[in-house]
N, C-alpha and C positions, 0 to 999 in steps of 0.2 A: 262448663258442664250443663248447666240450662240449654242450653241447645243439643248437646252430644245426646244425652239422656232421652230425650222425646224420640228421637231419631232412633235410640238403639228398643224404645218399647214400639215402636211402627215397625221393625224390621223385626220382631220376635213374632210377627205375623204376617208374614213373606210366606207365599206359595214352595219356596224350596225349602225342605225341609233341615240342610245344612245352616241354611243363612240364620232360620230358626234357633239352631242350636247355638252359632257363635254368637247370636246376639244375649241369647239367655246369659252364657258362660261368660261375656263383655260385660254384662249387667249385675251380676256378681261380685264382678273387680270393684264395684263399684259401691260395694256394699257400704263402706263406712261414709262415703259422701253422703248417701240416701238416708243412714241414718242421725247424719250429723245437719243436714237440714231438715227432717223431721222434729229434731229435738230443740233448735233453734224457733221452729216455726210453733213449738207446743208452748216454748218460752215466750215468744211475744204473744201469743194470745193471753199465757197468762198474766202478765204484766199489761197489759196495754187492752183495750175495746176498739181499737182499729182494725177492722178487718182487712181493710185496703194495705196495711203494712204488712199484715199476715200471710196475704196474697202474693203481695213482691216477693216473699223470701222461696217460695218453692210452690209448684204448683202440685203440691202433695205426693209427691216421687213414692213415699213411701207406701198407700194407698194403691193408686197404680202398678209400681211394681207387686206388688201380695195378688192385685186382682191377675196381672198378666202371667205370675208363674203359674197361678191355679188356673188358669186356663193351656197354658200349654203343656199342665200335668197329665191332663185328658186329651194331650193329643193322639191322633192315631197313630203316630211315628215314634218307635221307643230308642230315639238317640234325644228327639225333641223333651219326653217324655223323662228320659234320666237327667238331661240338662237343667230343665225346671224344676226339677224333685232337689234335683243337689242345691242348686241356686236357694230354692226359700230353703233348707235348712242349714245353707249358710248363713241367709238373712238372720235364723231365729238363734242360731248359737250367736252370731255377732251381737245380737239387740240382748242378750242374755249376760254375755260377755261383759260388755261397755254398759246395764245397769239400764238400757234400753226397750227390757221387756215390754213394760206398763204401753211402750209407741200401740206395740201389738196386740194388744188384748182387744179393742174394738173391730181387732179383723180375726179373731182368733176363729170364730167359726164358721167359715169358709174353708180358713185355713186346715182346720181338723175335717169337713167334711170332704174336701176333698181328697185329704191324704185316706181318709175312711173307704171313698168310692174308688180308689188305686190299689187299696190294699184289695179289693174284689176281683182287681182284672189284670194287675202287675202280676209279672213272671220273673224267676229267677235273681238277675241282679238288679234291675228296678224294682225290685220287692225288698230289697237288702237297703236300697236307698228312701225310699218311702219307710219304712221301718225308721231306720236312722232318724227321719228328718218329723216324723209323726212324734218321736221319741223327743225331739230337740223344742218341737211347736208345745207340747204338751208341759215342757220343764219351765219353757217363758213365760206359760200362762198359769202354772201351778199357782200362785198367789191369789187366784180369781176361783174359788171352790163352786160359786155357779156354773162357771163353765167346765172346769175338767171335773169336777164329781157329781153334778149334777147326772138325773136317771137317765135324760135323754140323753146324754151325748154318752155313758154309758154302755145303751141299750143298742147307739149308732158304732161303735168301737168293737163293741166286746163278739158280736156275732161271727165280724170278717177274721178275728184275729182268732177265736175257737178253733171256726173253720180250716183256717191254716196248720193252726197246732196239732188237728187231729189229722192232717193231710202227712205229717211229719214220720218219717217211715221208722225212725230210730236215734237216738237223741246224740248220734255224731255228727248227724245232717244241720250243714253250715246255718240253716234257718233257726234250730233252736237255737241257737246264740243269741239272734237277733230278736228274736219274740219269745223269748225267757224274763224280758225287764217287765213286761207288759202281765205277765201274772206273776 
């Protein structure tokens, strides 16, 4: 997996925008690896002042992968776009799931800012997945009230997602389902 893994984050940044996509949805599959040497690797730091051992165990997968879907969130291609949307809110319900959250909270805003900057320019069903997955990054990091109740992040949330609600033509439209948790 050390070797599989660096390979599938180099090709989630491949000029084809297909190859993009499978390597996102490859990297996924892979969820519980990336979070099970994450958790590994938070445990020898904290038993141990070896950095050099800390090193060997992963080259911080978990890191890497959070920076890579947020960047292919913003891709201009919305297969790559749904691909990484669904990916990190696999990541955030599995690290949720498996007691894993706490991995995520020093990446958590990034993570909300860019689900923030998608929720301004996603359309249609990439708005249902960014919803979802804003929804799932928000529940992992609930235990941190700096970050999710804090004014700023707030003041960064609550405009795009007005904006949407008040775009809402009539409360059978698929969308108020999805941005009804959110007020």
């Amino acid at each position: 997996m050390n070797d599989l893994y660096p390979m599938l984050l180099r090709w989630s940044g491949h000029p084809r925008p297909l190859i993009r996509k499978i390597s996102l949805w490859s990297m996924s599959r892979y969820t519980n690896w990336v979070l099970y040497t994450a958790r590994k690797r938070e445990e020898l730091k904290n038993s141990s002042n070896n950095n050099s051992t800390t090193q060997n165990i992963s080259n911080n997968f978990l890191e890497l992968t959070i920076q890579c879907y947020c960047q292919r969130m913003v891709d201009h291609t919305k297969i790559v776009q749904a691909a990484s949307c669904s990916s990190l809110g696999i990541l955030a319900e599995q690290a949720k799931t498996d007691g894993s959250g706490n991995l995520l909270l020093p990446l958590a805003q990034p993570m909300l800012q860019t689900c923030v900057q998608c929720l301004n320019s996603y359309q249609e069903k990439n708005l249902i997945l960014v919803c979802d997955t804003l929804a799932f990054v928000i529940e992992c990091c609930k235990s941190r009230h700096d970050i999710v109740r804090s004014p700023q992040f707030l003041q960064m949330v609550m405009p795009p997602l007005i904006a949407r609600w008040n775009l809402l033509k009539n409360a059978e439209d698929h969308q108020y389902v999805r941005l009804s948790p959110f007020f």
